[in-house]
N, C-alpha and C positions, 0 to 999 in steps of 0.2 A: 609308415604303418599306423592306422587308425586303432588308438589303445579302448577298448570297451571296457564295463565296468567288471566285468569277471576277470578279467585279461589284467586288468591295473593291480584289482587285488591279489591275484595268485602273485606278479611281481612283487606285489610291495611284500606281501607274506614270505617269500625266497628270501628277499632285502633283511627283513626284521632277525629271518630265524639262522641267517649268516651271522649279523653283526650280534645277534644273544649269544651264537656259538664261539663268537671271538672274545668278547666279555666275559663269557661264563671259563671259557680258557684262561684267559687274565686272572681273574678270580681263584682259580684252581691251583694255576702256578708261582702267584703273585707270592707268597710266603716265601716259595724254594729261592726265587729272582733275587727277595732284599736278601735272605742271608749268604746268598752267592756274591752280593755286592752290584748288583743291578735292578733296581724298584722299578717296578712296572707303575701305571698311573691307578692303582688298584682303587680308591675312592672314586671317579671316573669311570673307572668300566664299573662300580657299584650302580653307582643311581645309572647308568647306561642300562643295563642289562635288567632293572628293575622297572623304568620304564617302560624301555623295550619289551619288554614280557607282558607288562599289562596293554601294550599296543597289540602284539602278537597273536596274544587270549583273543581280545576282540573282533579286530579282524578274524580270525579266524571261524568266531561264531558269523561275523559276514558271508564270509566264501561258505558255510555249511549251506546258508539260507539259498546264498547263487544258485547252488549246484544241488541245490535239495532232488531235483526230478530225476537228475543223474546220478547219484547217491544211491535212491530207492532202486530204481532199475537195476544198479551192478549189485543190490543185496538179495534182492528178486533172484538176479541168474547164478548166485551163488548159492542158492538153498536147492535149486533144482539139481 
């Protein structure tokens, strides 16, 4: 299957906003982990999820640009 440039971005965008939601989980429960006696790698998913977020942002004003004609139109048929 031939990956286009719309097509690569929505993937990678799925990719980033998976592994921010598993980082930002890490983050979340990293506290309860260590005093349960099990450390998750919580400095790791920090700068992870900190990156990944400013990738995320980015691309994301990307895929806006892609899909701008598509965008307009389904807000077009939503006001009628």
């Amino acid at each position: 299957m031939k990956c286009n440039l719309r097509m690569c971005v929505s993937l990678l965008l799925f990719a980033l906003w998976l592994i921010t939601g598993i980082t930002g989980t890490i983050l979340l429960i990293g506290p309860l982990t260590a005093k349960l006696g099990h450390p998750l790698p919580v400095s790791t998913a920090d700068t992870l999820h900190i990156y990944l977020g400013f990738a995320f942002f980015g691309l994301s004003i990307v895929h806006i640009a892609l899909n701008w004609s598509a965008l307009k139109a389904y807000f077009r048929n939503l006001t009628r």
